[in-house]
C-alpha positions in Angstrom: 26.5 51.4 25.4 24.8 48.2 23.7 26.9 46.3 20.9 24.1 45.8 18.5 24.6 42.3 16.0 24.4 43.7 12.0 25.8 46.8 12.0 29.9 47.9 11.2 32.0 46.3 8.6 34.5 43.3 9.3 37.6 43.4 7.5 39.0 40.0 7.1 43.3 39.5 6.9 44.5 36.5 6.0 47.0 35.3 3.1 44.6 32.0 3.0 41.6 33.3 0.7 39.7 29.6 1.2 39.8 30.4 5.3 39.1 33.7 4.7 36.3 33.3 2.4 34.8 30.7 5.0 34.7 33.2 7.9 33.3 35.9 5.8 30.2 33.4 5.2 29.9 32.8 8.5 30.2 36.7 9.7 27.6 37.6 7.0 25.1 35.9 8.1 25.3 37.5 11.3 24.4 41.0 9.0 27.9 42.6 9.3 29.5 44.2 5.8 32.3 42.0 5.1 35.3 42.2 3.3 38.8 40.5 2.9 42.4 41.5 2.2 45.2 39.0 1.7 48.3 41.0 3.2 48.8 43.0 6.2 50.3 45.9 3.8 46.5 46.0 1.5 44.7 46.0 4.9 46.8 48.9 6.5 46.0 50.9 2.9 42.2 50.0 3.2 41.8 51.1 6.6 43.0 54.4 6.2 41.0 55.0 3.2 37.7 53.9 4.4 35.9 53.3 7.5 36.5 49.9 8.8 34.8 49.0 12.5 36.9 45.6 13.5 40.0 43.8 11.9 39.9 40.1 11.7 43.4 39.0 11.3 45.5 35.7 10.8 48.3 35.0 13.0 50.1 34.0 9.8 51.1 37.2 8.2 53.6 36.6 5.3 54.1 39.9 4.1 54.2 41.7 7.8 55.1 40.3 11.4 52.1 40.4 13.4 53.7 43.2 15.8 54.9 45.5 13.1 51.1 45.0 11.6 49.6 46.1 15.0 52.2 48.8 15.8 51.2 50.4 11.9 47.6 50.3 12.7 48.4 52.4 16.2 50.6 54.9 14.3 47.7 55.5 12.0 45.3 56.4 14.4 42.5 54.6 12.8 39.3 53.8 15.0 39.6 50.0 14.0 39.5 47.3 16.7 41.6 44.2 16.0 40.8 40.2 17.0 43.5 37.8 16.5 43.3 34.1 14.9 45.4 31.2 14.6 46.1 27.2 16.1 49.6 27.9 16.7 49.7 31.2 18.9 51.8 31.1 22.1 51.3 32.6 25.3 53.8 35.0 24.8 52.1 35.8 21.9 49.1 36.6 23.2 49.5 38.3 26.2 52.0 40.5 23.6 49.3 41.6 21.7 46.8 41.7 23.8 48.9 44.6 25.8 48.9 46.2 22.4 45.2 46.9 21.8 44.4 43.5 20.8 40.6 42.8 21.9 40.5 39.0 21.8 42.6 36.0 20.6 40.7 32.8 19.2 42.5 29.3 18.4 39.9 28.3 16.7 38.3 30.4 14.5 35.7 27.9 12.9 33.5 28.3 16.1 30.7 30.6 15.6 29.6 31.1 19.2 33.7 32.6 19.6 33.6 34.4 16.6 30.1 35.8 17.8 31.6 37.1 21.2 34.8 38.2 19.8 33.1 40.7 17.4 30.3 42.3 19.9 33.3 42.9 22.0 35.4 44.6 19.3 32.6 46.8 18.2 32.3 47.8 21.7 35.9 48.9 21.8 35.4 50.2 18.4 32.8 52.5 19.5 34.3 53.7 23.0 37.6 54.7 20.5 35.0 56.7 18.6 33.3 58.0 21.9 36.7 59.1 23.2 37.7 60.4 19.8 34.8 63.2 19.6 35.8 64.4 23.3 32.7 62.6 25.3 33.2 60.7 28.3 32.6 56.6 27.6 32.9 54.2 30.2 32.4 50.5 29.6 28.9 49.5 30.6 28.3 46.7 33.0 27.3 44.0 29.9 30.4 44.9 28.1 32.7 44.3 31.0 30.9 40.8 31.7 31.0 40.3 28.2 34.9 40.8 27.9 34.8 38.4 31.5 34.3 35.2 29.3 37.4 35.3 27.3 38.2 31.4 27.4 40.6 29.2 25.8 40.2 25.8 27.3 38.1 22.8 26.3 36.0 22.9 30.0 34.8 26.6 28.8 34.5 25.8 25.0 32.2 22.5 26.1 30.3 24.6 28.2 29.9 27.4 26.1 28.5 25.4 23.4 25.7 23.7 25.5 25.1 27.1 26.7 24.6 28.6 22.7 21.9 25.4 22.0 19.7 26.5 25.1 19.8 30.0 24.8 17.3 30.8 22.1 15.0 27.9 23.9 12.5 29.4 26.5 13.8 26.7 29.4 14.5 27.4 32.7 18.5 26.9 33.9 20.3 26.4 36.7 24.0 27.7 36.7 25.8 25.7 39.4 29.5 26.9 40.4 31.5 28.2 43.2 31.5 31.8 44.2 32.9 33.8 41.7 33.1 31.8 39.2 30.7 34.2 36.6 27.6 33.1 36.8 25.7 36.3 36.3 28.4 36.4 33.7 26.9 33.4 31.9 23.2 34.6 32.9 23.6 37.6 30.8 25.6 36.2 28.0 22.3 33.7 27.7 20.2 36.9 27.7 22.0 37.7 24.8 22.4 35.0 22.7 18.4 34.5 23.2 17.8 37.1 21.3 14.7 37.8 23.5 13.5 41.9 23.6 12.7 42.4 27.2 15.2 43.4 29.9 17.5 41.1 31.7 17.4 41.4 35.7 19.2 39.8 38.1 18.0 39.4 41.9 20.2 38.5 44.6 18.0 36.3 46.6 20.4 36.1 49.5 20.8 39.9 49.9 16.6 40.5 50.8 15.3 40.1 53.8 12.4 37.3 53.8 9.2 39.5 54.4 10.7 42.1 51.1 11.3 39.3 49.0 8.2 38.6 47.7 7.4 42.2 47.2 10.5 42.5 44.9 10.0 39.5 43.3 5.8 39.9 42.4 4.9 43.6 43.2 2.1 44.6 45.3 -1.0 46.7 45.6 -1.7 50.0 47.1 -2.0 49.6 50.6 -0.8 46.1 50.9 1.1 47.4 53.8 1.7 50.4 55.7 3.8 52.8 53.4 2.2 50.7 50.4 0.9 54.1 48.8 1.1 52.8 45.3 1.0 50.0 43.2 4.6 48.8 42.0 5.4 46.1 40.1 8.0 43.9 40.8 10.6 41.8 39.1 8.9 39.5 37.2 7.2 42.2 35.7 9.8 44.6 35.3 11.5 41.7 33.4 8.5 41.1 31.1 9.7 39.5 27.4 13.1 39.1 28.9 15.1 37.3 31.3 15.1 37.3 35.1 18.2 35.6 36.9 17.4 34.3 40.6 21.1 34.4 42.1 21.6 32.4 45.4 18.3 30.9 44.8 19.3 28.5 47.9 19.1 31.0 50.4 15.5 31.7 49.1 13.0 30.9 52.3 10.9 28.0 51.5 7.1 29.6 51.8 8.3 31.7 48.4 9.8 28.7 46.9 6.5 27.9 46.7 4.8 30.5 45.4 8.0 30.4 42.9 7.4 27.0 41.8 3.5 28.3 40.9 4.4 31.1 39.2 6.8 28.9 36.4 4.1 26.3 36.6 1.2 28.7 35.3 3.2 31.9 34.4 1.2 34.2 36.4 2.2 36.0 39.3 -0.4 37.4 41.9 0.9 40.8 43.5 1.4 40.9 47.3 -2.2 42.3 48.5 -3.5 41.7 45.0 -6.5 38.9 43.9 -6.1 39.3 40.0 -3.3 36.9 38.2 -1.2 38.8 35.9 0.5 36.7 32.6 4.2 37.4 32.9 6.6 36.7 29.6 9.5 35.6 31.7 12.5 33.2 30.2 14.0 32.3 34.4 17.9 31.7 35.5 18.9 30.3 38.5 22.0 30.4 40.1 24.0 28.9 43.0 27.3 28.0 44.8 25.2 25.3 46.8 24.5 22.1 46.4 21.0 21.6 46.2 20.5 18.3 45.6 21.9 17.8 49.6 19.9 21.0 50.6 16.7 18.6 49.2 17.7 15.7 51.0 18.1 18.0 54.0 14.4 19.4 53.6 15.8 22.6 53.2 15.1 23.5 49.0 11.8 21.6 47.6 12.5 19.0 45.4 10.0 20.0 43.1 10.9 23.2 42.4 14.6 21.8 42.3 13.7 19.7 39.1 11.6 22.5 37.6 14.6 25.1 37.9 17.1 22.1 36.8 15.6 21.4 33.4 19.1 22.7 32.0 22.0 22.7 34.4 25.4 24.5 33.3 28.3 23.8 35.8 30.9 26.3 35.6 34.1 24.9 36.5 36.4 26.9 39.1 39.4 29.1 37.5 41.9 26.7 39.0 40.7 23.9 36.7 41.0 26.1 33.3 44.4 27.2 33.6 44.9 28.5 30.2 42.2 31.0 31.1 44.2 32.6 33.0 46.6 34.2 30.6 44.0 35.9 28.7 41.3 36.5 31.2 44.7 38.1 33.2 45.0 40.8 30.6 41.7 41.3 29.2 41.1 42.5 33.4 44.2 44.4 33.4 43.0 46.4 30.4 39.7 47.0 31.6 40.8 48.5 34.4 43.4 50.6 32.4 40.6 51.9 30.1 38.3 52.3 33.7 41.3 54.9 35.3 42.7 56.1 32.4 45.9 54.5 32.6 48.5 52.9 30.0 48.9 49.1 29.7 51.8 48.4 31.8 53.9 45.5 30.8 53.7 42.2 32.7 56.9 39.9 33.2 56.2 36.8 31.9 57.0 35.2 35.8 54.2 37.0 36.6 51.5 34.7 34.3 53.5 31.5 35.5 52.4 32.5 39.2 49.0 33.6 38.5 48.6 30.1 36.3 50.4 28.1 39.7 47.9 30.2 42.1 44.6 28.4 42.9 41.9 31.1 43.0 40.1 30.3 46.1 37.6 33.9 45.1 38.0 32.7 41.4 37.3 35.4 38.6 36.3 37.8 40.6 39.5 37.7 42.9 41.5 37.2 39.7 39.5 40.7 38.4 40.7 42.1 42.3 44.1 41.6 41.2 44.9 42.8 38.0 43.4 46.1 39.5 45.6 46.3 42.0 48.1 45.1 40.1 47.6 48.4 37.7 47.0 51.2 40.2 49.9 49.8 42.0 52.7 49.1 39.9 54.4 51.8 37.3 55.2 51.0 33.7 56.0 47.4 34.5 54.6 44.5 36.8 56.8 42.1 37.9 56.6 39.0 40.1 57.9 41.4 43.4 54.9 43.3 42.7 52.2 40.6 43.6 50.2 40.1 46.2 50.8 38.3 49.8 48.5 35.7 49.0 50.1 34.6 45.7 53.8 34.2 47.3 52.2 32.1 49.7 52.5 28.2 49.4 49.1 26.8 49.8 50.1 22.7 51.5 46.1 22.7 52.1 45.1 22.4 48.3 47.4 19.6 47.6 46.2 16.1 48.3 48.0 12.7 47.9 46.9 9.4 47.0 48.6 6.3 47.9 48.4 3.8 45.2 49.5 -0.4 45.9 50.7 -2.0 42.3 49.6 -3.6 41.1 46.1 -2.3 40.9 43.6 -2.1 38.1 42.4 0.8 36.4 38.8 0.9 37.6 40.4 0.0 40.9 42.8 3.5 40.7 39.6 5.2 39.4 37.7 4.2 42.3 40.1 5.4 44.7 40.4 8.9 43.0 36.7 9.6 43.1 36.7 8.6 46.7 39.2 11.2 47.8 38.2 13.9 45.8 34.8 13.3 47.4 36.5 13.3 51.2 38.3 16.7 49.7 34.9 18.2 48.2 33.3 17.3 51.6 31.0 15.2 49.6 29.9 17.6 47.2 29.3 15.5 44.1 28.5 18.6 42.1 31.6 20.3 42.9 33.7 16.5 42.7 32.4 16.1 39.4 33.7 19.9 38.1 37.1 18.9 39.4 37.4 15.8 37.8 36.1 17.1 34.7 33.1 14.6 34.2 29.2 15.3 34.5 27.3 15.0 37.5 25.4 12.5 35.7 28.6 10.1 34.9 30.1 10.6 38.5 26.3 9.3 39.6 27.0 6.2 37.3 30.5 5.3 38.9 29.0 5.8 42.3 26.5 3.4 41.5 28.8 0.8 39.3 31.3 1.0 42.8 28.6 0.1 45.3 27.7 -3.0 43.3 
C-alpha cells in the first residue's frame, strides 16, 4: 500500500477561519481537495454526507470537547482518519486521543514538512479502514510503519527534520550517523520520499554480507563470473536505478570495495563482477552508521576519501533518551501498530506507565522502545499499568548517571570546559556521539576543542 501525495480530500476544523484558511493554502498545493468547517457539529454533518479521506482538526473546539468530537465520528462509522492541532495540548491529551483513533498530533501546525507526514500517514489509515471495510485483508506495509516511526515532537527532531526536507530533493550523497536503533533506515526512506525521485528505494546491510558476495550484490555480475554464475544478474545499484540506494553499516564494508565504491560515485558507472563494459547507473546514495568514522580513518580502517565523498550531508540522529517528549507519542503510535498488526483493541495505558518509559534511557533506542509496546499489548488485557512493565524498566540504571564536581567560583567557559571533557571520558571519546548528547554540531564541539587547547 503506497500513500500517494494529491489524491483524497482534507477537511479542515477549526473555529479560526484566518488559521484555517492558511493551512488549506498550504495543503492545496500539495494537490489534495480541500475544504474547511468552523464547528465540530458542521464537520460531523459533512462527513456523513460526503466522502471525506482525513480530518484536520483544532484542539480548540468551541462548540464540542475534543473527546465528544472524536467519540461522534467513531459512532458514525465514517472511513475518515483524524490529525490533531494545537500549541497548548498536554500529554494527557495526547496520548487520550491518540488511544482513540487519533493518527498524529502536531504543536505546530505552520510546518509543512509535519503537515506533509501527518497527512500521507492518515491517508494510509484512511485507506486500510476502507481495505478492512470491503472484507480484504490489509496489513500496514513496511514504508507506512517507518513512516508512522518518525512521529516527533521535540526541537532535536524538528531541527533535524528540517535539514533533512532541504536535501532531499538535491541529488547529494548523505551520511546518517546515530546509534543503533535510532531509525536511520527510518530517515533513509523518508528522504526517498520527500525526493520525489521514481526509481525504487533499496537498502543493503553491508555488515550482514560476507566480503567475497558483497560486491556481487552491490554491482551484479556476468554469466560465468564464477562457478554457479549461470546468468547475468544485476545487482543493487542497478536494481535501484532512478532511485535511492541506502548503504547501512557502511563501516563494516571491507576496504578493497570501498574502493571500487568511491569510483562508482566518482564516475557513476558500475562494472559488473566478471564484466569489462561500464554501465551508467541513476543512483541518488545513503549511508548509514552507528560508528565513528572519522576515528576508523584515523585508524586506517575506512578511507578518508571516500569518507568525505559519502559525508557531503551528514544528519546525526540523536538517541531516544535525549528527545524525551518523543516518547509519549512515539509510545502509542507503536502500541497501535501493533494493535492494528494482531488485531487487537487499544488497551489503556496508566499515565505512570509514560512517566517510566520517559525516566527509562533506551540503551536499544526506537527499536527497543517498538519491542516494548508489543509486548506491552500481547501481554497485558484491557489496561497497562506500571506492574505490567518490563524487568529492565524497574531496574535503576547507577551506570548512566554521571557527576561533575564544580569549585565556585568558576567561570562559564571554565564549567563549559569541564562538561565537554566528561562527556567525552563518558562517550569514550566519541565526538560524534558527545556532540548528539550535548545537543551541539560536530562542527561547534570541533571549535571548543580547539578554543580549549589554546
Amino acid at each position: 500500500m503506497t500513500t500517494i501525495l494529491g489524491r483524497g480530500t482534507v477537511l479542515f476544523v477549526d473555529p479560526d477561519n484566518s488559521r484555517a484558511s492558511s493551512l488549506r493554502s498550504a495543503v492545496s498545493s500539495l494537490g489534495y481537495n480541500c475544504t474547511i468547517e468552523n464547528s465540530a457539529r458542521s464537520a460531523l454533518r459533512r462527513v456523513k454526507s460526503r466522502s471525506v479521506n482525513v480530518i484536520v482538526a483544532s484542539s480548540e473546539l468551541t462548540d464540542l470537547h475534543m473527546d465528544t468530537f472524536l467519540e461522534s465520528l467513531s459512532r458514525a462509522n465514517v472511513n475518515s482518519s483524524v490529525v490533531i492541532y494545537g500549541k497548548n495540548i498536554t500529554a494527557g491529551e495526547a496520548i487520550t486521543w491518540m488511544r482513540s483513533g487519533v493518527v498524529d498530533i502536531l504543536l505546530d501546525p505552520s510546518s509543512t514538512d509535519s503537515l506533509r507526514s501527518a497527512l500521507q500517514s492518515a491517508f494510509t489509515r484512511s485507506s486500510s479502514k476502507l481495505s478492512r471495510k470491503a472484507g480484504t485483508v490489509d496489513s500496514l506495509s513496511d514504508s507506512t510503519l517507518h513512516h508512522n516511526g518518525m512521529l516527533y515532537r521535540s526541537r532535536a527532531m524538528s531541527d533535524l527534520m528540517k535539514k533533512a526536507s532541504r536535501v532531499a530533493p538535491i541529488k547529494v550523497t548523505v551520511l546518517l550517523s546515530g546509534e543503533s536503533g535510532t531509525g536511520k533506515d527510518v530517515l533513509a526512506r523518508e528522504i526517498h520520499s520527500m525526493s520525489r525521485r521514481r526509481g525504487n528505494y533499496i537498502a543493503i546491510n553491508c555488515a550482514a554480507i560476507p566480503e567475497p558476495l558483497l560486491e556481487s550484490e552491490l554491482f551484479g555480475y556476468e554469466r560465468g563470473a564464477f562457478t554457479g554464475a549461470d546468468t547475468r544478474r544485476e545487482g543493487k545499484f542497478e536494481a535501484a536505478g532512478g532511485g535511492t540506494l541506502l548503504l547501512d553499516e557502511i563501516g563494516d564494508m571491507p576496504l578493497a570495495i570501498q574502493a571500487k565504491l568511491l569510483r562508482v560515485l566518482e564516475e557513476e558507472k558500475i562494472t559488473r563482477l566478471g564484466g569489462n563494459t561500464p554501465v551508467s547507473v541513476d543512483v541518488r546514495l545513503l549511508a548509514a552508521t552507528n560508528r565513528d568514522l572519522a576515528k576508523m580513518v584515523e585508524e586506517g580502517s575506512f578511507r578518508e576519501d571516500l569518507y568525505y565523498r559519502i559525508k557531503v550531508i551528514e544528519l546525526d540522529i540523536p538517541p531516544l533518551r535525549s528527545r524525551k517528549s518523543d516518547i509519549p507519542l512515539l509510545a502509542m503510535s507503536l502500541l497501535r501498530q501493533s494493535a492494528d498488526k494482531y488485531g487487537l483493541s487499544m488497551p489503556e495505558v496508566d499515565p505512570g506507565v509514560i512517566e517510566r518509559l520517559k525516566s527509562y534511557r533506551w540503551p536499544g533506542n526506537v527499536r527497543q522502545l517498538k519491542n516494548v509496546m508489543e509486548s506491552l499489548l500481547v501481554t497485558s488485557h484491557e489496561r497497562i499499568s506500571q506492574e505490567d512493565l518490563p524487568s529492565e524498566l524497574e531496574r535503576v540504571r547507577e551506570d548512566t548517571c554521571s557527576t561533575l564536581e564544580l569549585c565556585l567560583p568558576m567561570t562559564l567557559s571554565v564549567v563549559e570546559d569541564k562538561v565537554i571533557k566528561k562527556m567525552l571520558d563518558l562517550t569514550g571519546g566519541n565526538r560524534t556521539k558527545t556532540a548528539t548528547l550535548l545537543g551541539i554540531g560536530r562542527r561547534t564541539l570541533q571549535r571548543k576543542l580547539e578554543s580549549t587547547d589554546k
